[in-house]
gemmi code that builds the backbone of each chain (N, CA, C; Angstrom):
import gemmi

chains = {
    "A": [
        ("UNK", (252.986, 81.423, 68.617), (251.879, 81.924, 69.445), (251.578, 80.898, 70.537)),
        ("UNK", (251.596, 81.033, 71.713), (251.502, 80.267, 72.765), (249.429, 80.090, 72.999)),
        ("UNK", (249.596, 79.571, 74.040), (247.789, 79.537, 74.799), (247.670, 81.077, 75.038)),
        ("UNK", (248.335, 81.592, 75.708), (248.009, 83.022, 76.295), (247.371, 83.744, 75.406)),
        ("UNK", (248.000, 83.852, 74.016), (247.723, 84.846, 72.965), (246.516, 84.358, 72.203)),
        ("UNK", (246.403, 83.010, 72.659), (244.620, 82.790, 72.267), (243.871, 82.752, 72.812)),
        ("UNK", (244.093, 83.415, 74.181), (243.059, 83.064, 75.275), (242.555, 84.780, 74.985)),
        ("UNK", (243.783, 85.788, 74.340), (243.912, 87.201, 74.379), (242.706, 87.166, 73.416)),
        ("UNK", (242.969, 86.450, 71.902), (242.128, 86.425, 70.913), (240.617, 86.301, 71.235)),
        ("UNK", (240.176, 85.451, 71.920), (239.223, 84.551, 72.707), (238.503, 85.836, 73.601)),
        ("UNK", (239.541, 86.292, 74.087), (239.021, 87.894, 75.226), (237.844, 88.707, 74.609)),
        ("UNK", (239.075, 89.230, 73.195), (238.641, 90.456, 72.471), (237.302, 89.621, 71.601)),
        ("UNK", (236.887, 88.541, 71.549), (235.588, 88.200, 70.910), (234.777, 88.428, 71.992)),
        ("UNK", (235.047, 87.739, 73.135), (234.103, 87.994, 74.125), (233.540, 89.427, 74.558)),
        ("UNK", (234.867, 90.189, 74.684), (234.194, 92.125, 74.728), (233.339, 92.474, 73.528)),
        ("UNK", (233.943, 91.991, 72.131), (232.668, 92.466, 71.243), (231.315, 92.250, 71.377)),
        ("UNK", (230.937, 90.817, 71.669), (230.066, 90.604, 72.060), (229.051, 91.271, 73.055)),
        ("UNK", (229.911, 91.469, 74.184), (229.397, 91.727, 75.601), (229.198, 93.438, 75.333)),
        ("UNK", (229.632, 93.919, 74.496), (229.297, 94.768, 73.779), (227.849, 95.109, 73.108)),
        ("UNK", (228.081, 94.158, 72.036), (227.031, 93.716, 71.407), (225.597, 93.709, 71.792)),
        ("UNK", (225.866, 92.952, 73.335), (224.757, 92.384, 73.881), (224.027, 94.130, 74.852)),
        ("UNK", (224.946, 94.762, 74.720), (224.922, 96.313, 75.710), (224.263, 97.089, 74.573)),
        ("UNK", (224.163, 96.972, 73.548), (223.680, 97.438, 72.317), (221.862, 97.007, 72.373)),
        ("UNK", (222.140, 95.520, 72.206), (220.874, 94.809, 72.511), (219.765, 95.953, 73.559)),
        ("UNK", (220.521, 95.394, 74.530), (219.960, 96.216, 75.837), (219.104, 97.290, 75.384)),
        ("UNK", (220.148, 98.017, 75.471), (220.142, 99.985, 74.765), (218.568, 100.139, 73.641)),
        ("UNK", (218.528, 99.366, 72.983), (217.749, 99.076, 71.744), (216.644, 98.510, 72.697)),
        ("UNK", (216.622, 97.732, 72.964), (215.111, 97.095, 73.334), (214.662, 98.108, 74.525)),
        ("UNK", (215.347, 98.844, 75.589), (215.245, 99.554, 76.665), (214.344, 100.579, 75.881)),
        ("UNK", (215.010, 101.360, 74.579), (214.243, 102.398, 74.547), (213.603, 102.350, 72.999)),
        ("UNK", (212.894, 101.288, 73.107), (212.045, 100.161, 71.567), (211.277, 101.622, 71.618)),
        ("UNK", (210.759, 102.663, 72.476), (209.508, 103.204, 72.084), (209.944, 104.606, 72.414)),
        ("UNK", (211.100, 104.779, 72.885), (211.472, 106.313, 73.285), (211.333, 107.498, 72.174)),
        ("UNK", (210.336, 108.133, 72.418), (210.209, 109.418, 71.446), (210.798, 110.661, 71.615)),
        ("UNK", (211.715, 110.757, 72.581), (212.550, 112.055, 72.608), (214.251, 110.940, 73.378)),
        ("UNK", (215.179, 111.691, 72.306), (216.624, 111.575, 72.432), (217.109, 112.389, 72.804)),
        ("UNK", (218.023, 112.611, 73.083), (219.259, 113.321, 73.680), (219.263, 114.420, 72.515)),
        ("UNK", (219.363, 114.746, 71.002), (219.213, 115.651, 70.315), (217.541, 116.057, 70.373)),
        ("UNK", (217.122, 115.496, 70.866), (215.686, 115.945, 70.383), (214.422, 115.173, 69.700)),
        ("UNK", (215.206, 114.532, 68.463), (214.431, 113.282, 67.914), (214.329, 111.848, 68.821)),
        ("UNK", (213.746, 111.157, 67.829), (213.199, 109.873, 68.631), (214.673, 108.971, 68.505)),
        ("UNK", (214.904, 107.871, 69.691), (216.203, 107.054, 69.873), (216.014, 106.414, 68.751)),
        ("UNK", (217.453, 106.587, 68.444), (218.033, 105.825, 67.024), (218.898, 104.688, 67.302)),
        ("UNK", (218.835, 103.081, 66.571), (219.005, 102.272, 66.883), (220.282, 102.216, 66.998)),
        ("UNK", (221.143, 101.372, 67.910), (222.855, 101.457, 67.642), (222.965, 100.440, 67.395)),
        ("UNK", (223.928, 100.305, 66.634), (224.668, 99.315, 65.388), (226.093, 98.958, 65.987)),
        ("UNK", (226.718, 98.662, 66.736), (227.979, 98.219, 66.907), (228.816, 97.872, 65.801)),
        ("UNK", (230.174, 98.177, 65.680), (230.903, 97.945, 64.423), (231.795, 97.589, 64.631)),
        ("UNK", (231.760, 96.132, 64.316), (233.250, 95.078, 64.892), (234.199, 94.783, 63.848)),
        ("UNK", (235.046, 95.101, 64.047), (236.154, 95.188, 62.688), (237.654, 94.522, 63.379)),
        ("UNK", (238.226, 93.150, 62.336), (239.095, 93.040, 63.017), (240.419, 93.783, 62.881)),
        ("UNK", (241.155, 93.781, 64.048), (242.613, 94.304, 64.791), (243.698, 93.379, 64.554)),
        ("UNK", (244.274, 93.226, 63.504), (245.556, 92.488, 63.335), (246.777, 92.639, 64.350)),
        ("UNK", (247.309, 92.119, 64.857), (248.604, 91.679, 65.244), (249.452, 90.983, 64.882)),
        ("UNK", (250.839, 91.090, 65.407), (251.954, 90.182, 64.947), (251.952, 88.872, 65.898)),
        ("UNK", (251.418, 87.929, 65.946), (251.349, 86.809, 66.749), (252.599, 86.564, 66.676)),
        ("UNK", (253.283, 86.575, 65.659), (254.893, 86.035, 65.884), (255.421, 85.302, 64.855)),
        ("UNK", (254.677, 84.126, 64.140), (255.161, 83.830, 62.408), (254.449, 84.375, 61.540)),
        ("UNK", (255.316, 83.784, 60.327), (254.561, 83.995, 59.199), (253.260, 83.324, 59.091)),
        ("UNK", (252.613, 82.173, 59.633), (251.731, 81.707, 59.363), (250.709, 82.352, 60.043)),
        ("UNK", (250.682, 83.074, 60.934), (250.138, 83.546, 61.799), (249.779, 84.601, 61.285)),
        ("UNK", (250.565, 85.690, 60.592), (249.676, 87.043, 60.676), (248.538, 87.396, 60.222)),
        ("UNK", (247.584, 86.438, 59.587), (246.242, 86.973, 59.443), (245.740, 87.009, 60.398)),
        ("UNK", (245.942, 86.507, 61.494), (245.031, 86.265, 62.707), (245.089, 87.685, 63.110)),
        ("UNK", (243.513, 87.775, 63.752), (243.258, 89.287, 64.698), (242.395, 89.408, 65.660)),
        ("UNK", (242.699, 90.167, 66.785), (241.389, 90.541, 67.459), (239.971, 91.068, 66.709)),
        ("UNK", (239.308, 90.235, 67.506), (238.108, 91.231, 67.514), (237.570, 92.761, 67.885)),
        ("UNK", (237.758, 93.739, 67.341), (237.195, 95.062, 68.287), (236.428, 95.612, 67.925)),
        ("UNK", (235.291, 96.048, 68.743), (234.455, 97.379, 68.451), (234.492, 98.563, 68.176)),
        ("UNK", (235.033, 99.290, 66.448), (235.128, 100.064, 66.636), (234.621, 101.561, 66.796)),
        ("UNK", (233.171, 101.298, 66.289), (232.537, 102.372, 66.793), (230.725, 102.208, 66.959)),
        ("UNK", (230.294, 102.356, 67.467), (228.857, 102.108, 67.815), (227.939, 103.127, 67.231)),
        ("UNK", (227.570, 102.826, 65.721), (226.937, 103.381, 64.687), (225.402, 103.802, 65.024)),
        ("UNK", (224.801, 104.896, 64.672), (223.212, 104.979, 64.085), (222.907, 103.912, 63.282)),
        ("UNK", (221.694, 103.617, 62.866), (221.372, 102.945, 62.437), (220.135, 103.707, 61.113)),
        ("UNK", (220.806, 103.287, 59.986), (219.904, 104.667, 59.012), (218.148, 104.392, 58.522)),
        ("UNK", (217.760, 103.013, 58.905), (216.367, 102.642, 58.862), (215.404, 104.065, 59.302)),
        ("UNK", (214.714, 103.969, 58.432), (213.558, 104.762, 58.996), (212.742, 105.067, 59.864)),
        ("UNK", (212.118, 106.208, 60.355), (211.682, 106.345, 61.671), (210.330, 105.714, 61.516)),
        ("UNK", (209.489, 105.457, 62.543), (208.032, 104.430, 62.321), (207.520, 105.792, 62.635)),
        ("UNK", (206.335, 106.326, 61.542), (205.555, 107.002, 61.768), (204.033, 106.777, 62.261)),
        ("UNK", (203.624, 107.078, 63.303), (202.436, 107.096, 63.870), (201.782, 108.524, 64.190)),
        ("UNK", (200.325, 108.453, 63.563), (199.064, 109.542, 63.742), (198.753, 109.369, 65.148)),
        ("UNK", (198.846, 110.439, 65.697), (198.295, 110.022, 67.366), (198.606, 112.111, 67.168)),
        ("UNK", (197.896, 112.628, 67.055), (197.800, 114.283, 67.460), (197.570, 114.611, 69.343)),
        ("UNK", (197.218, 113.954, 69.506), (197.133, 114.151, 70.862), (198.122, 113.785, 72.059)),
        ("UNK", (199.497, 113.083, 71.261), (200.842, 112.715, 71.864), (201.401, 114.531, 72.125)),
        ("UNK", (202.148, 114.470, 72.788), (202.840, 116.015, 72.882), (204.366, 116.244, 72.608)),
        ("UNK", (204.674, 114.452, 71.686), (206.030, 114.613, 70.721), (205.139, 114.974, 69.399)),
        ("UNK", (203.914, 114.677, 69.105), (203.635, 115.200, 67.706), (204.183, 116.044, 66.980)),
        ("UNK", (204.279, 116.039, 65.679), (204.638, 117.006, 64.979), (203.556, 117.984, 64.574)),
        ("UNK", (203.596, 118.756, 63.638), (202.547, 119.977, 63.343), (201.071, 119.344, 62.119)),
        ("UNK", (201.706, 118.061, 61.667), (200.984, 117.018, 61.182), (200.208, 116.061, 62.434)),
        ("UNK", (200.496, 116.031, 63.549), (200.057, 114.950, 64.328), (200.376, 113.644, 64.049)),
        ("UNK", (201.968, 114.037, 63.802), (202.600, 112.535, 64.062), (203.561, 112.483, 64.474)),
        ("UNK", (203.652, 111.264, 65.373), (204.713, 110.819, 66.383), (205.704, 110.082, 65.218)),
        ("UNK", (206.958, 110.432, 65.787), (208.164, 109.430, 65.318), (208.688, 108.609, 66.182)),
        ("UNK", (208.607, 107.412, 65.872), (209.166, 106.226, 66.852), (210.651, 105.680, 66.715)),
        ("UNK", (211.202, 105.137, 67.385), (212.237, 104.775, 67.291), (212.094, 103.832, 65.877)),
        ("UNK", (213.677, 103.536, 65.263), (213.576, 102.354, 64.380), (214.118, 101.229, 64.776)),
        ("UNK", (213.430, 100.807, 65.827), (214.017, 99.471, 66.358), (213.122, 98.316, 66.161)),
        ("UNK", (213.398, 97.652, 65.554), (212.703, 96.339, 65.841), (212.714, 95.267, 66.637)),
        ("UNK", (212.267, 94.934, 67.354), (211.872, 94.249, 68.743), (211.780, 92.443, 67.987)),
        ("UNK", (212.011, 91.966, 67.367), (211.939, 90.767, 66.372), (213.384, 90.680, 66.429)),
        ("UNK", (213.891, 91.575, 65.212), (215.289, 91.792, 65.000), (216.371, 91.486, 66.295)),
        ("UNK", (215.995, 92.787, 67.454), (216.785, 92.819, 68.641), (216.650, 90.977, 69.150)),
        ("UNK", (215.862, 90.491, 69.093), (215.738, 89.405, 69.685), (216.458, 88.208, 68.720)),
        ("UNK", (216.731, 88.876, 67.749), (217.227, 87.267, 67.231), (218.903, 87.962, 67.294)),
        ("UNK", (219.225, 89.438, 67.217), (220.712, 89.769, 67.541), (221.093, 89.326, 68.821)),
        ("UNK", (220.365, 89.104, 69.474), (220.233, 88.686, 71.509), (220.879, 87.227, 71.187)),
        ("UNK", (220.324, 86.134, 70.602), (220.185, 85.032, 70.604), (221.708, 84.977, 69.784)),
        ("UNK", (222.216, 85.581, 68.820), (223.422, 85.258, 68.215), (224.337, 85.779, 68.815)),
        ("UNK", (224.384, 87.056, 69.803), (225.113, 87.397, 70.514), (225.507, 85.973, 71.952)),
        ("UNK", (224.338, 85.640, 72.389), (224.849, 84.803, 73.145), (225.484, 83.377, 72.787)),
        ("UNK", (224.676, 83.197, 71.908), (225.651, 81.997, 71.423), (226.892, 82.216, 70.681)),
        ("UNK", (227.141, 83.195, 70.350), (228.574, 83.798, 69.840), (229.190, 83.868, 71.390)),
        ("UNK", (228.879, 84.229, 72.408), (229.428, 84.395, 73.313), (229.477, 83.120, 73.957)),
        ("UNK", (228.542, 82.181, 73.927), (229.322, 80.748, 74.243), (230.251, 80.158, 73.518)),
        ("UNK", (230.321, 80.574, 72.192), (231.147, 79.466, 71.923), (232.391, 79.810, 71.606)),
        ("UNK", (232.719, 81.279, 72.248), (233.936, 82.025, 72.641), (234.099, 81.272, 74.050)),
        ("UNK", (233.749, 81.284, 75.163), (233.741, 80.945, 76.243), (234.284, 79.324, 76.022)),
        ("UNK", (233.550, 78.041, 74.948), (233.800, 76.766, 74.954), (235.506, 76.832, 73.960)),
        ("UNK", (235.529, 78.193, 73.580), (237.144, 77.971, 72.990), (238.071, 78.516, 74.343)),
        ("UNK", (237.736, 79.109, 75.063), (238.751, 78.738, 76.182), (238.530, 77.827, 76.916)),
        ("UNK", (237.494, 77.214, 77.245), (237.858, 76.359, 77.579), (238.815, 74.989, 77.091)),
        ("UNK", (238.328, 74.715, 75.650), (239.524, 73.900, 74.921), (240.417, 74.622, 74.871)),
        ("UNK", (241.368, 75.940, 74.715), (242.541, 76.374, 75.094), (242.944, 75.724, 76.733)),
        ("UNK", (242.229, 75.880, 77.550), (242.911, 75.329, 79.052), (242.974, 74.119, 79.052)),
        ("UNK", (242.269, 73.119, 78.416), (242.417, 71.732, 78.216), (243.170, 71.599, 77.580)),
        ("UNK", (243.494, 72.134, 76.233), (244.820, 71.885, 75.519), (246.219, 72.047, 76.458)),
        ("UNK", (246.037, 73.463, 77.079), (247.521, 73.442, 77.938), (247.696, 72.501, 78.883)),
        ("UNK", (246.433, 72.092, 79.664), (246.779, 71.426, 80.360), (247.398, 70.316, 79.981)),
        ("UNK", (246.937, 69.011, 79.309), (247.057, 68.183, 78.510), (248.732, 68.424, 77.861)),
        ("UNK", (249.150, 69.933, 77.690), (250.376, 69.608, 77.071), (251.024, 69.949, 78.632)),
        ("UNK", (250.964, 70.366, 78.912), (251.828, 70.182, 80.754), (251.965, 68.968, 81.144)),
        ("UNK", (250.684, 68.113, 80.734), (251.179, 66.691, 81.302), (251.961, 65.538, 80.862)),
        ("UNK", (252.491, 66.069, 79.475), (253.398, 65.923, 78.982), (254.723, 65.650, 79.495)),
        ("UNK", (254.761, 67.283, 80.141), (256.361, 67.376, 81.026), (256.418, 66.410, 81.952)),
        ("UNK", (255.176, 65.960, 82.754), (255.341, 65.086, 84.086), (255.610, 64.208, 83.829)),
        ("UNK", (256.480, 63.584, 84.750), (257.019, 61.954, 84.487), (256.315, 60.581, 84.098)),
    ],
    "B": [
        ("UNK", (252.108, 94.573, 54.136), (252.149, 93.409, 54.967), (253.383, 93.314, 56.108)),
        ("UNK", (252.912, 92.729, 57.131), (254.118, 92.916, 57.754), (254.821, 91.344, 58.295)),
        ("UNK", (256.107, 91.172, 57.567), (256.870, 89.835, 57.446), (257.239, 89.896, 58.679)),
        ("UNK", (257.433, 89.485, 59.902), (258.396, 89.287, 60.950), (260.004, 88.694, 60.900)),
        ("UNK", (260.436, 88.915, 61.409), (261.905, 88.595, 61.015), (262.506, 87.004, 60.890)),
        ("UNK", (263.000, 86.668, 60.858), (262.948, 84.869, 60.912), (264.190, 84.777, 62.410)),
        ("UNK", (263.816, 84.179, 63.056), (264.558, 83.706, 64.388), (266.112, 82.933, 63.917)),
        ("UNK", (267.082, 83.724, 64.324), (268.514, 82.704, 64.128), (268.601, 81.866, 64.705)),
        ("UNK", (268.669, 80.692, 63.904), (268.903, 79.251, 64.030), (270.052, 78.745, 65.396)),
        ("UNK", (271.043, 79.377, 65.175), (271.797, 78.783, 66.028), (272.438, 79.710, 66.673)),
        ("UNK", (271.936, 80.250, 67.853), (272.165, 81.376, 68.381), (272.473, 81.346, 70.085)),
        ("UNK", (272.804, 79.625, 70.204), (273.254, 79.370, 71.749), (272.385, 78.197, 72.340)),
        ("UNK", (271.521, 79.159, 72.976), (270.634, 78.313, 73.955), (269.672, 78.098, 72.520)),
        ("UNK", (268.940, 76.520, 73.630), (268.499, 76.149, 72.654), (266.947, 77.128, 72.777)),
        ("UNK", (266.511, 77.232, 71.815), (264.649, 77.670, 71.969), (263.774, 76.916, 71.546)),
        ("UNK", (262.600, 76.950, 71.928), (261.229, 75.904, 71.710), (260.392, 77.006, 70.638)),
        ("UNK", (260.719, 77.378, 69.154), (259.820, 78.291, 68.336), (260.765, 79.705, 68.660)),
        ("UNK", (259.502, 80.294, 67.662), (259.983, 81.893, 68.215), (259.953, 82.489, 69.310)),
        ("UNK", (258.985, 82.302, 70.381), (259.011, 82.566, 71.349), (258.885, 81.538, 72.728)),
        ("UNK", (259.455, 82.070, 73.363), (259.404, 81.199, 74.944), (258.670, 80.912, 75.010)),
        ("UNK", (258.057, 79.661, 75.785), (256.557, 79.420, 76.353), (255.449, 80.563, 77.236)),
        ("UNK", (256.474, 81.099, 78.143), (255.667, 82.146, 78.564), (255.490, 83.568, 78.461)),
        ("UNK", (256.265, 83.746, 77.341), (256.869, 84.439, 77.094), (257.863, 85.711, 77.954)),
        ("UNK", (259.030, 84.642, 78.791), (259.978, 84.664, 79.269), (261.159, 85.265, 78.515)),
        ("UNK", (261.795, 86.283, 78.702), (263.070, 86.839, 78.023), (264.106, 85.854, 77.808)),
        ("UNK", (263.716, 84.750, 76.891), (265.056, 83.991, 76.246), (266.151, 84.660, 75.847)),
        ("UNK", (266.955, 84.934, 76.781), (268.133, 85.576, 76.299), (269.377, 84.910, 76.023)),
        ("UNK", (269.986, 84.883, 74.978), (271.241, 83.292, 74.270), (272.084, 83.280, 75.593)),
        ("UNK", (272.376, 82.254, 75.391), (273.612, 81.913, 76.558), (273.345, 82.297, 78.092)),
        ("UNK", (271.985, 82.723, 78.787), (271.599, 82.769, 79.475), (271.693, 81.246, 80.497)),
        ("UNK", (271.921, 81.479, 81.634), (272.177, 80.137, 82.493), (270.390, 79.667, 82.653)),
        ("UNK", (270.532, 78.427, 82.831), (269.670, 77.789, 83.466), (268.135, 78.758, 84.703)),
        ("UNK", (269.499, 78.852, 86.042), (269.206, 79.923, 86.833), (268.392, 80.897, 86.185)),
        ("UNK", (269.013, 81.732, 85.463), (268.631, 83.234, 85.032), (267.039, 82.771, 84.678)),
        ("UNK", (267.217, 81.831, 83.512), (266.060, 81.518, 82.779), (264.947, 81.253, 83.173)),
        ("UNK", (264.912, 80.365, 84.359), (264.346, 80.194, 85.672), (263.607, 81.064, 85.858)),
        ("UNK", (264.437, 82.231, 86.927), (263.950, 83.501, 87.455), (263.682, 84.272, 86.365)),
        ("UNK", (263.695, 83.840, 85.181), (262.634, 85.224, 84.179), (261.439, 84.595, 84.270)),
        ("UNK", (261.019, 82.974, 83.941), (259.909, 82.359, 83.694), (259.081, 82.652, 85.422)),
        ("UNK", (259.972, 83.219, 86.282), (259.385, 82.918, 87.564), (258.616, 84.494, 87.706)),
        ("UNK", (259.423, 84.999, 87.192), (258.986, 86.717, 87.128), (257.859, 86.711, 86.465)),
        ("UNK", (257.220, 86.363, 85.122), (256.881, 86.276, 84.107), (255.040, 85.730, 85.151)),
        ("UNK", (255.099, 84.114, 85.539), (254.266, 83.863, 86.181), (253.897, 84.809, 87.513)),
        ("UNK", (254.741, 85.496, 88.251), (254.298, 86.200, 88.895), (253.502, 87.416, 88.754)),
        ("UNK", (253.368, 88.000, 87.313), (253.533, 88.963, 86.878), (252.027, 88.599, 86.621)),
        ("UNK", (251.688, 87.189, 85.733), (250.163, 86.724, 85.698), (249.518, 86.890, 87.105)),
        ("UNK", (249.978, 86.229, 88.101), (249.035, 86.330, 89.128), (248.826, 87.557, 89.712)),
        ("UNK", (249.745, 88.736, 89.724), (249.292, 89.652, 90.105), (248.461, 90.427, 88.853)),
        ("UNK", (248.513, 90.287, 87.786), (247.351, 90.799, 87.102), (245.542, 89.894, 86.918)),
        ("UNK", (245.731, 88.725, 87.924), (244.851, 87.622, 87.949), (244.286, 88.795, 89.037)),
        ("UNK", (245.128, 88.858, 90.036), (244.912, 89.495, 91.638), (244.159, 90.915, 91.368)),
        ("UNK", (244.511, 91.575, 90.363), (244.374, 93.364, 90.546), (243.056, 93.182, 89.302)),
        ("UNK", (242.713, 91.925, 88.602), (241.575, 91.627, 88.206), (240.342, 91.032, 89.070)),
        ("UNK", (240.578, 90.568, 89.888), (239.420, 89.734, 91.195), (239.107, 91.143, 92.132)),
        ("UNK", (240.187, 92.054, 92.489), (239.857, 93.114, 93.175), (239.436, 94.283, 92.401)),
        ("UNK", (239.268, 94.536, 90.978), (238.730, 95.282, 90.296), (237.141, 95.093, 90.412)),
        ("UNK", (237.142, 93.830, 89.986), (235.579, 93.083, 90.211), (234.935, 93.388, 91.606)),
        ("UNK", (235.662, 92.643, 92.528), (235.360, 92.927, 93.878), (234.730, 94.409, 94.185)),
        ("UNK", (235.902, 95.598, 93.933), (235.261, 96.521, 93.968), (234.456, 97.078, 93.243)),
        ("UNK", (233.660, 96.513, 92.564), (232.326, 96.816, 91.687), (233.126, 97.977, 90.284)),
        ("UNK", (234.349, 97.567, 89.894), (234.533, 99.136, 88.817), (234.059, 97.952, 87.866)),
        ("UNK", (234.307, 98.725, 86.222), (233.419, 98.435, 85.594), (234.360, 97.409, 84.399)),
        ("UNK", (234.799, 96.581, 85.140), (235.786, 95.713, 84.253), (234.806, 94.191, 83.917)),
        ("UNK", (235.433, 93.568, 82.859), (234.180, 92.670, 82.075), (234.578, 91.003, 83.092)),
        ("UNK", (233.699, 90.617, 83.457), (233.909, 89.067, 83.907), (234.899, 88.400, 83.169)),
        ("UNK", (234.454, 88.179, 82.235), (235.507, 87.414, 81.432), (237.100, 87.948, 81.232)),
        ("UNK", (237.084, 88.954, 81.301), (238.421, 89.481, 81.666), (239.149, 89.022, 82.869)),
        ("UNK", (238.279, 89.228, 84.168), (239.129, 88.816, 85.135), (239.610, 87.390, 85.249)),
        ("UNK", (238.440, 86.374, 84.482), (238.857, 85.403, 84.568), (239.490, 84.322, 83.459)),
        ("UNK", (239.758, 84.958, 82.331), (240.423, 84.457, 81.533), (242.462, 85.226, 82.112)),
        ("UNK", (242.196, 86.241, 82.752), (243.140, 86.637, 83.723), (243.399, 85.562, 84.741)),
        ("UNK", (242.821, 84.747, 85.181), (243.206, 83.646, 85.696), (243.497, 82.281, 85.566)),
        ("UNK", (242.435, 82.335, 84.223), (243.082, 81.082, 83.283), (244.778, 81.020, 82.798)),
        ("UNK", (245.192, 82.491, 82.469), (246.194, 82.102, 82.279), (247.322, 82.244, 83.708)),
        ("UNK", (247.142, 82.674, 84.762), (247.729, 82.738, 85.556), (247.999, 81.150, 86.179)),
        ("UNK", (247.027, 80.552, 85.921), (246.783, 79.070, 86.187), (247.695, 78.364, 85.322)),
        ("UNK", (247.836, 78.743, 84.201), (248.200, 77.831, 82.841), (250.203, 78.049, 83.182)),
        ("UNK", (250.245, 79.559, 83.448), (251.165, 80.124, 83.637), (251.965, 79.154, 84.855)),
        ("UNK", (251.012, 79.394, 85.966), (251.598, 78.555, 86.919), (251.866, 77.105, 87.237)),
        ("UNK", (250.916, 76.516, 86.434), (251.476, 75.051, 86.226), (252.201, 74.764, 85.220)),
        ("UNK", (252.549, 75.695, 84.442), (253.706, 74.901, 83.165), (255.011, 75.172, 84.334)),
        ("UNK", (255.183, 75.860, 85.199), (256.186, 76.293, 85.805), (256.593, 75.323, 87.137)),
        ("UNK", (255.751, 75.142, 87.639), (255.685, 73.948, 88.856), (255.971, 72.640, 88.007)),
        ("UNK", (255.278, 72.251, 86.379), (255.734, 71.100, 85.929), (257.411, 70.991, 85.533)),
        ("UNK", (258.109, 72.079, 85.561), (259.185, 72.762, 84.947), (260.324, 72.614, 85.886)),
        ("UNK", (259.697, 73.197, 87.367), (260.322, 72.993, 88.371), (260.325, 71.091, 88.894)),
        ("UNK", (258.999, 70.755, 89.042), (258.965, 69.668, 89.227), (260.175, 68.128, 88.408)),
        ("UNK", (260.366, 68.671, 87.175), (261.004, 67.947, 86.263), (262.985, 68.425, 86.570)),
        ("UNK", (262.954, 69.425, 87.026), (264.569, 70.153, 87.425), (264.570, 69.685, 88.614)),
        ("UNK", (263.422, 69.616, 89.634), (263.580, 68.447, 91.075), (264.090, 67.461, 90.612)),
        ("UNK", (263.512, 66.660, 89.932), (263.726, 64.886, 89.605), (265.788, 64.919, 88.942)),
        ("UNK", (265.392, 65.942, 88.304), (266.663, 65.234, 87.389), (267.852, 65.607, 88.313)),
        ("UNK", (268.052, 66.722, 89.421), (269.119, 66.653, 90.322), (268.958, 65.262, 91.325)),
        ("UNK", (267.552, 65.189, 91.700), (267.539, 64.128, 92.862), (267.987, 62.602, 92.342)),
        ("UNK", (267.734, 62.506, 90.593), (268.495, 61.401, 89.971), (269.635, 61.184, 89.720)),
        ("UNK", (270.484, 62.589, 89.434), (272.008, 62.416, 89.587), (273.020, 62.799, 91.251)),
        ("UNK", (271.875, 62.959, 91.936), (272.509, 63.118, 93.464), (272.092, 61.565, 93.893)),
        ("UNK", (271.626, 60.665, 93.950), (271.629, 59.094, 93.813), (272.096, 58.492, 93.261)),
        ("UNK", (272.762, 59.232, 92.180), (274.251, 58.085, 91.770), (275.094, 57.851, 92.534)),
        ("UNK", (275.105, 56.137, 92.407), (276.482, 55.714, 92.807), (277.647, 55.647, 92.068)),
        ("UNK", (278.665, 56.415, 92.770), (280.229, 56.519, 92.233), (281.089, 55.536, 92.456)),
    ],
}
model = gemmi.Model(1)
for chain_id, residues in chains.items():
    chain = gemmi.Chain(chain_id)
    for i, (resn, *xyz) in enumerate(residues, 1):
        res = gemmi.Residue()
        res.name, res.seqid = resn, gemmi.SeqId(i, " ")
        for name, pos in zip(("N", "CA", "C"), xyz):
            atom = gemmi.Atom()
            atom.name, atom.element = name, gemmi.Element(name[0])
            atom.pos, atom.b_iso = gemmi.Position(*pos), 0.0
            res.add_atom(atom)
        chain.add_residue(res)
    model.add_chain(chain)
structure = gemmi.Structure()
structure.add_model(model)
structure.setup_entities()
């Protein structure tokens, strides 16, 4: 496995993430949205990163895998119920259903997303220092 | 599980692992030359996917930063193992074209 194919590895963490962090977004954007696209209140998304094996090329190698997202889940937590009859998502009870997002939660997934995403970013950079360093090898 | 095949040992040219550095078509008994112009193809091949990554960006489509530029990390990496490569095939003709006979 050369630099390239870990810079590839290094990639596919960074898209999960940047992913991840689009999830974040999505979630905190609509922390209070009471009507979805079906009808009910926005349901939290869950990103689902599962790794992608490849043949890097030895035997020592094949556990190694990408990172990928493979599907961007509901989230099955419960809806927050609130009495408010005078909302006009109410139900026939006079209660609103809120999203199940937690605004705590989203913020500490924010904070591990980015630092997951730096310290994808500080492994390429030690991948380009490593190559370089072995290039200078070749020079006289 | 999947075993990969084991690389034949002595199969001509010499190789550095299972695969080329850049992953250049090591092909056995391939000249010097040839080998050359695959590793040269190979780096070219990075920079124009470095290139059609900066103008993806440029034009606002919806491709990830880090893509374009880990697309250039290796186009970089690509291109200086190759200039050090070339640089080192400079020296060693210009050392045996300065022999005295």
């Amino acid at each position: 496995m050369g630099f390239i194919d870990t810079l590839s590895i290094t990639a596919s963490g960074l898209t999960a993430e940047r992913v991840r962090l689009q999830a974040v977004a999505s979630n905190l954007a609509n922390a209070r949205t009471t009507r979805g696209v079906d009808g009910g209140p926005y349901v939290r998304q869950l990103p689902l990163i599962e790794s992608v094996g490849r043949d890097f090329g030895t035997e020592l190698e094949r556990n190694l895998a990408w990172a990928q997202v493979t599907e961007v889940a509901n989230a099955t937590d419960p809806f927050e119920l609130v009495y408010d009859p005078s909302h006009p998502h109410a139900d026939d009870q006079g209660y609103v259903k809120y999203p199940n997002v937690n605004i705590l939660n989203e913020m500490v997934d924010m904070m591990t997303t980015a630092r997951t995403y730096e310290a994808n970013v500080n492994a390429v950079e030690t991948t380009k220092q490593m190559a370089h360093v072995a290039i200078s090898i070749g020079r006289g | 599980m999947n075993i990969p095949a084991i690389s034949p040992l002595l199969s001509g040219a010499p190789s550095f692992g299972p695969r080329a550095p850049i992953g250049a078509a090591a092909t056995p008994g391939a000249d010097f030359g040839a080998q050359l112009a695959g590793a040269l193809r190979e780096v070219n091949a990075a920079q124009l996917n470095a290139d059609d990554g900066l103008r993806a960006m440029a034009a606002g489509e919806g491709t990830d930063i880090h893509q374009t530029m880990i697309g250039l990390a290796e186009a970089d990496i690509a291109l200086r193992t190759m200039v050090s490569v070339r640089d080192r095939a400079v020296e060693a003709y210009q050392t045996i074209m300065n022999m005295s006979i």
